[in-house]
N, C-alpha and C positions, 0 to 999 in steps of 0.2 A: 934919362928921360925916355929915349927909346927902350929901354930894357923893359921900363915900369909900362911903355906904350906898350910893348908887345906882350905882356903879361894880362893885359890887360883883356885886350883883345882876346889871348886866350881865354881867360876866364869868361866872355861874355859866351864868346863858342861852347864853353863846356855848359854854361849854362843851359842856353840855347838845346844842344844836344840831350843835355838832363831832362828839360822839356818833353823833348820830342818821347824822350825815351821812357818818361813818366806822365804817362798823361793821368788826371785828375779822374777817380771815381765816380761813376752815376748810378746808382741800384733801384733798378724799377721794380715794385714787386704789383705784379701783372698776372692775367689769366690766358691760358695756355690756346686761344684763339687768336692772340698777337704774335702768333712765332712768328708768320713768315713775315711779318713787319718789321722784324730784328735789321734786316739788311738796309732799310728806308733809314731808320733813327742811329744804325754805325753809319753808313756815310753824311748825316749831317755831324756828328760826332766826331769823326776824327780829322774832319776840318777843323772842329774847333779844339785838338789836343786835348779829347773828355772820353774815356773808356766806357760807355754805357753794357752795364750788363744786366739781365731781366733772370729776376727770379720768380717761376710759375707757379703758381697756387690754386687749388681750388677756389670759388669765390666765400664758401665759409670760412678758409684759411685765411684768406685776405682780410676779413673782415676781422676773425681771432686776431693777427698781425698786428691790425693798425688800432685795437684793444689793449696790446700790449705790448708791443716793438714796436711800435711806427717810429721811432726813431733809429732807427738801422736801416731804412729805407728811404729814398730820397725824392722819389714820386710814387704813386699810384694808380695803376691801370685796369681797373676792371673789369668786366664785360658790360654792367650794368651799374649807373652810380647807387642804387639802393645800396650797396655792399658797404661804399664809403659810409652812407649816412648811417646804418646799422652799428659802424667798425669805430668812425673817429670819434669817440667820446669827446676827446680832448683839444679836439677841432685844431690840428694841426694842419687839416689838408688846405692849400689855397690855390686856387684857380682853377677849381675842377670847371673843365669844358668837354663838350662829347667832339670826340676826332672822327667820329663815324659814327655809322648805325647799321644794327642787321636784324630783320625779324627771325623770330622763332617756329620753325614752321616743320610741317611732315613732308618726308620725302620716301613718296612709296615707287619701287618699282612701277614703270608706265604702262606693262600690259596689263598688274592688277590693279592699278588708280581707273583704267579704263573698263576694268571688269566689276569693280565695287559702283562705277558711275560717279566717280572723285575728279573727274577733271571737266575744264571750260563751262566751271560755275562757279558762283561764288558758295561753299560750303562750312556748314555750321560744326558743333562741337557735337552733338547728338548723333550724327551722320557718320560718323568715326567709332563713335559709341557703340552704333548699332554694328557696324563690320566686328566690331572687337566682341559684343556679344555673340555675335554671328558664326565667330571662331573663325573667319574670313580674314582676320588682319593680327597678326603681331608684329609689333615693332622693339627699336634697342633706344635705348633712354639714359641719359646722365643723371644721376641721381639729385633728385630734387631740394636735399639737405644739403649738397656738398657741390655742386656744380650751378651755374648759371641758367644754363639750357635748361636745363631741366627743373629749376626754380621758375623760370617766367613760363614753361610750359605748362607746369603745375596749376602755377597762378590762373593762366589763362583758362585752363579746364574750368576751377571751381567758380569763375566768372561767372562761363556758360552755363555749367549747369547749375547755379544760383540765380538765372534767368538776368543777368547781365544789371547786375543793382550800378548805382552810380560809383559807390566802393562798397569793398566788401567791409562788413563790419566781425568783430568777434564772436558776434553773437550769430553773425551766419555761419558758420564755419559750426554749431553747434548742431545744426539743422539734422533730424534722422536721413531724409530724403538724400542732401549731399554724401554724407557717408556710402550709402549705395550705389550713385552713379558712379563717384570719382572711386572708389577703390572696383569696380569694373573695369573702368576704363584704365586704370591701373595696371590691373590684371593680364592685359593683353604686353606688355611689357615681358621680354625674353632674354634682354641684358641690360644690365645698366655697367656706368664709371662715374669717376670723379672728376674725370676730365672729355669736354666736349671736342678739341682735337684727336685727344685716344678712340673714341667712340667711331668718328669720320674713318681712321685707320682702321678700324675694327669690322664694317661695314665693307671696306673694298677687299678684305680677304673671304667675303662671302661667304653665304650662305643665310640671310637675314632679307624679309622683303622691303623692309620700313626703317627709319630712326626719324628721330625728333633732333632738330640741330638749328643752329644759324643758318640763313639763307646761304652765308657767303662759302661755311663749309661745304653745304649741299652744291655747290658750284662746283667746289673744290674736286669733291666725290663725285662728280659730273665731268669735270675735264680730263681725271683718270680713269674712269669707267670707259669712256669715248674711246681714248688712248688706248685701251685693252678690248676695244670694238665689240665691249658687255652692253647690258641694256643698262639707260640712264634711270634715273631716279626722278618722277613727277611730283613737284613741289605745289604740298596744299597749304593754303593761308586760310585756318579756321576764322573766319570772318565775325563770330562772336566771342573770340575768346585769343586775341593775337596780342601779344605779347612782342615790342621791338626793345632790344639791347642798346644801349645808346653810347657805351663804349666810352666812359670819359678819365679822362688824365689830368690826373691832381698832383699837384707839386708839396711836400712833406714839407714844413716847415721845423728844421733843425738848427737857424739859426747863419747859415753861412750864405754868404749876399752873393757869392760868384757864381754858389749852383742854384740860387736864384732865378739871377739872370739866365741862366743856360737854359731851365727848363723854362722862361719866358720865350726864349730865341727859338728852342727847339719844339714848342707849343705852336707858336706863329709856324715854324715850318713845314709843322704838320698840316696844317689848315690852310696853306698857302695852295693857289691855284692846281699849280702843277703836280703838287703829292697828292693833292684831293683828285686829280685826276688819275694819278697813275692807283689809288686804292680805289676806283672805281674799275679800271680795270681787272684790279686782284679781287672781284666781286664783293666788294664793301660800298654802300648807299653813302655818299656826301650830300650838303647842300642841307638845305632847309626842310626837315620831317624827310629827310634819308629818300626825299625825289631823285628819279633818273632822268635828268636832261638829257638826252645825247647818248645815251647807255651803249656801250657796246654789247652789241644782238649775240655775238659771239660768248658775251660771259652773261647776260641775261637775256638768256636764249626761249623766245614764246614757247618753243618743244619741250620744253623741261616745265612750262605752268607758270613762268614767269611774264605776267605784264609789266612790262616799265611806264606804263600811261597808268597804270590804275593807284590811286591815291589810296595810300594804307591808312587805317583807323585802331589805331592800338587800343587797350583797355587801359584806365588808368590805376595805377600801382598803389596796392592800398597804404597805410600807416605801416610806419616802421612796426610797430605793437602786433600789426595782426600778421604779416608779414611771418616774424617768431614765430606766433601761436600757431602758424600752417602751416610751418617746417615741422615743428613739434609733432603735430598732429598729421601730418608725413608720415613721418618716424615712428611714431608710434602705431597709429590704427589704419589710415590708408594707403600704404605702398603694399606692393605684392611680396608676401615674405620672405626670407630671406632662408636658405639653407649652408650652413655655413660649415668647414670643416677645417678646424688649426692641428696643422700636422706640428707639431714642437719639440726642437732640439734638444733633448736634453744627453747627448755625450759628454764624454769624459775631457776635451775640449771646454764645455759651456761654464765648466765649475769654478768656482769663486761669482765674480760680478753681475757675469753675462747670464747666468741663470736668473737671476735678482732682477736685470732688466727683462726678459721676458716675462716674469712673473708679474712687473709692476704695468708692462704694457697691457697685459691681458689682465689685470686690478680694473687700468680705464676701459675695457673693451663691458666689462662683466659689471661691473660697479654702476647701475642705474644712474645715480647721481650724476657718478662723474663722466659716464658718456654721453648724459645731458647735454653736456657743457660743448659738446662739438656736431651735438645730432647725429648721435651712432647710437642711441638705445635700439633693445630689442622692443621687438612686439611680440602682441598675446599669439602669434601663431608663427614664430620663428624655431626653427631649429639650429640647436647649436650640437656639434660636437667637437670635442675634443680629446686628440690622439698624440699623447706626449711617446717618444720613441730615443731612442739611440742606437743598439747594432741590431736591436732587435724593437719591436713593439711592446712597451711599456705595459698602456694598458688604453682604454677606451672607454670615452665617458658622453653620456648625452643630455641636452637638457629641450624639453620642448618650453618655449612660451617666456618670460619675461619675468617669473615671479621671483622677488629678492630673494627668498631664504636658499632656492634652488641655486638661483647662481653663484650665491655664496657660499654654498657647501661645495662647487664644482669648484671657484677659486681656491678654499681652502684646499681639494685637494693637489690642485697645480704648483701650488705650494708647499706642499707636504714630498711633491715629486724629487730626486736626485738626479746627480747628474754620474754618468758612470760608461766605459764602453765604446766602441767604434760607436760608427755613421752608418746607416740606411737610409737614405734619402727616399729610395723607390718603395718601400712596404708600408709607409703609413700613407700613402698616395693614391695606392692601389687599394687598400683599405678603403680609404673614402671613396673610392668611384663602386667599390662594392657594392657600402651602405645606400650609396646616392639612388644606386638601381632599386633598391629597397625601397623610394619612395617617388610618390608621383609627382617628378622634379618640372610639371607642366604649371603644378599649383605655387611653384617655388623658382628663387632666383639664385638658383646653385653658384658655388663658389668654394677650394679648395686653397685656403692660405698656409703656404709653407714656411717656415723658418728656420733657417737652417747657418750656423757659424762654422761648416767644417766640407769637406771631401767624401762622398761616397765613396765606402770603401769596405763593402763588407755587404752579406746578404744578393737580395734581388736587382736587377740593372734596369738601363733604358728600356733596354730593346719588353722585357717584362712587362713596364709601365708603357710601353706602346699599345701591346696588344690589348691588354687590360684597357687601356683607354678607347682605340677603333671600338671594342666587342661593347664596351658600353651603351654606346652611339645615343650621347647625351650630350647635349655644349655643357660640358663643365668645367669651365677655365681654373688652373691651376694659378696663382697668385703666388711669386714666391720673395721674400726678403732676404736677403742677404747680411750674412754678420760676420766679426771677425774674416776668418781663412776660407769664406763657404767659396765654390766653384763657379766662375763664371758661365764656363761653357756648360756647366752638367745644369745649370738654370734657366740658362739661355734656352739650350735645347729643350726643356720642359715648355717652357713659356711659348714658344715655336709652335710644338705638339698641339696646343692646348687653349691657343688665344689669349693666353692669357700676359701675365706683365712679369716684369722684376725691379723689385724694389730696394735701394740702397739704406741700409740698416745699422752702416758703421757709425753713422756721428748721431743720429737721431734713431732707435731701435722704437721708442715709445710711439712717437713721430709719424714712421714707417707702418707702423699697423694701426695705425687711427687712419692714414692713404689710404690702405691697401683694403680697408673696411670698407671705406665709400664706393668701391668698387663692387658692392653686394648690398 
């Protein structure tokens, strides 16, 4: 009896221990404005023996996701619930509730907000218009197709300048007048992303006056501007055209009652007094319509444009239906065009498969149809080139404008390309900042996507693609994906140079350039 007692007992410890050592899965598939929230939802977490990990999406991914995965995800976190109602066909999400709220707002440096006449008034959508026709304001921007920010940003323009209807209908959005204002005010746009955290990081390496963000960002980029004793950013709330995020957390319904409960416990937690407090402090609006009772003056600070007494008036969010038809028509006729340049691998490395996947990613980039389907078509005034390469440069191809037959004589020839040859990473680089100089990339939203599954190892170097890049003296971010064997540091250091990103291309290559798109 004692033996079988003491075995016993072991075994409950090993249990026990297995527990500890195995805690239960949580996948929030979330938008890339809740990172620093990750340390708030692990420690209610691993009190309760539940490993929450957040997978980031653009909010059209998310939306794609819970389309057609929402069941490999166990909540949902958006910036904005539109994404859910757009995304759950199949109405698995339950208990969406907003955990917070953050308006959508300009954050222009403060000696030019006080040089345009932009601050200590309440100002309009027009007022902004006019600085951007004025050639007085460019700002950076998240893309309107693939980002949140810059969807509710969107929205709120064509409000305004559709003279503020009750909702917008289809049939406005056909209007000639609209066309005009909003791809002006478009126009003053000098970078975009896919992601409204990227964009905040992209601003404090300077050199930009403006971006369009969450208030809570513009905080963010305010407490580190401070810290680096730069000038801050004065936050305008276009007054007829304000658009607030409302942030809400939906629980996936897959069928399992433990992580049910969990994300009931950890729902309440979030909305529990004391985290509503401490995200007021990490400059996030709680409470009822995202009021600041009590606000700390420190994070919503009057010097930066922020009233905490003044009562925000959002616009209301049209139909799902039209919603679509304004991304579309985003995409297609009013954003400021895109100039785009695919430097593509094809060495003697890429042969068999990996050639196949680069050819099928750039199928969906080029394929009108099917870049539809995630709002990456081109428009009637985009340039496209592409520069397939391996120890040397291939060949160079260009397309202007969006018309089918053209793109698909350029696919066909990406496809007709081999693979064969060392690596030159740096010569179809430098190519494109060539070409770039070649065009008046003020009317354009430049952008250099690399792809690359190998080592530089042969031809032209950094130090080459430096110079070339200074003598430029164009923001033309390089964009690079990575595949199979490519080099971390020889990308890193590009992306460094360049402002630009790196993108991981080994499990998702197709994936990776429909991202790396949004970023143009």
């Amino acid at each position: 009896m004692r033996v079988s007692g003491l075995l016993a007992a072991i075994f409950i410890l090993l249990s026990l221990n297995s527990c500890k050592k195995h805690p239960r899965e949580f996948l929030i598939l979330s938008g890339s404005e809740n990172g620093p929230l990750e340390k708030i939802v692990d420690e209610f977490a691993r009190k309760n023996n539940v490993l929450v990990k957040f997978k980031y999406e653009g909010s059209v991914d998310i939306m794609l996701e819970l389309q057609k995965n929402a069941s490999k995800y166990d909540a949902v976190w958006p910036a904005s619930g539109i994404w859910i109602t757009l995304g759950d066909r199949e109405r698995k999400v339950k208990y969406a509730q907003s955990i917070m709220t953050s308006p959508v707002v300009f954050g222009i440096r403060k000696s030019l907000a006080l040089q345009l006449g932009l601050t200590g008034k309440d100002v309009k959508v027009g007022e902004i218009l006019k600085a951007i026709r004025e050639k007085k304001l460019r700002f950076i921007m998240t893309s309107a197709s693939q980002s949140n920010s810059g969807a509710s940003a969107y929205i709120g323009f064509l409000y305004a300048l559709l003279g503020n209807p009750e909702y917008i209908t289809e049939a406005d959005l056909e209007k000639p007048e609209l066309k005009k204002g909003i791809t002006d005010l478009l126009a003053g746009i000098n970078r975009s992303s896919g992601s409204s955290a990227w964009l905040k990081d992209l601003f404090l390496k300077g050199g930009y006056d403006a971006m369009v963000n969450y208030e809570s960002l513009m905080i963010e980029a305010n407490q580190e501007l401070t810290r680096q004793g730069k000038e801050p950013l004065y936050l305008v709330y276009p007054v007829d055209g304000l658009v607030i995020a409302d942030s809400q957390l939906g629980y996936i319904d897959n069928g399992d009652v433990k992580k049910e409960v969990f994300f009931k416990e950890l729902q309440a937690y979030l909305l529990s007094e004391p985290i509503q407090h401490q995200l007021m402090q990490m400059g996030r609006r709680t409470g009822f319509a995202g009021e600041l009772k009590n606000a700390p003056v420190e994070v919503f600070n009057p010097d930066w444009g922020i009233d905490p007494q003044k009562i925000l008036s959002p616009i209301k969010l049209p139909r799902a239906e039209v919603v679509l038809k304004a991304l579309n028509l985003y995409q297609t006729m009013f954003r400021k065009p895109s100039l785009t340049f695919f430097c593509l691998d094809f060495s003697g490395s890429m042969t068999g498969g990996n050639s196949d996947l680069v050819k099928k990613a750039m199928e969906l980039l080029l394929d009108q149809d099917k870049a539809g389907k995630y709002f990456l078509q081109s428009s009637p005034a985009d340039i496209t080139f592409v520069i397939p390469f391996a120890g040397t440069i291939i060949d160079a191809w260009q397309v202007e404008g969006n018309k089918q037959p053209e793109m698909v004589d350029l696919l066909k020839k990406i496809r007709e390309t081999t693979t064969d040859g060392t690596t030159d990473i740096y010569s179809p680089v430098i190519l494109a900042l060539e070409q770039s100089a070649m065009v008046d990339s003020t009317k354009f939203i430049p952008a250099i996507i690399l792809m690359t599954d190998g080592e530089s190892n042969t031809g032209k170097n950094y130090a080459d693609l430096e110079t070339a890049w200074k003598n430029n003296r164009r923001d033309v971010p390089v964009f690079l994906i990575k595949f199979g064997d490519a080099s971390d540091a020889q990308l890193a250091q590009i992306a460094r140079l360049t402002n630009g990103a790196v993108f991981d291309g080994r499990k998702d290559l197709v994936g990776a350039f429909r991202k790396v798109k949004g970023y143009n």
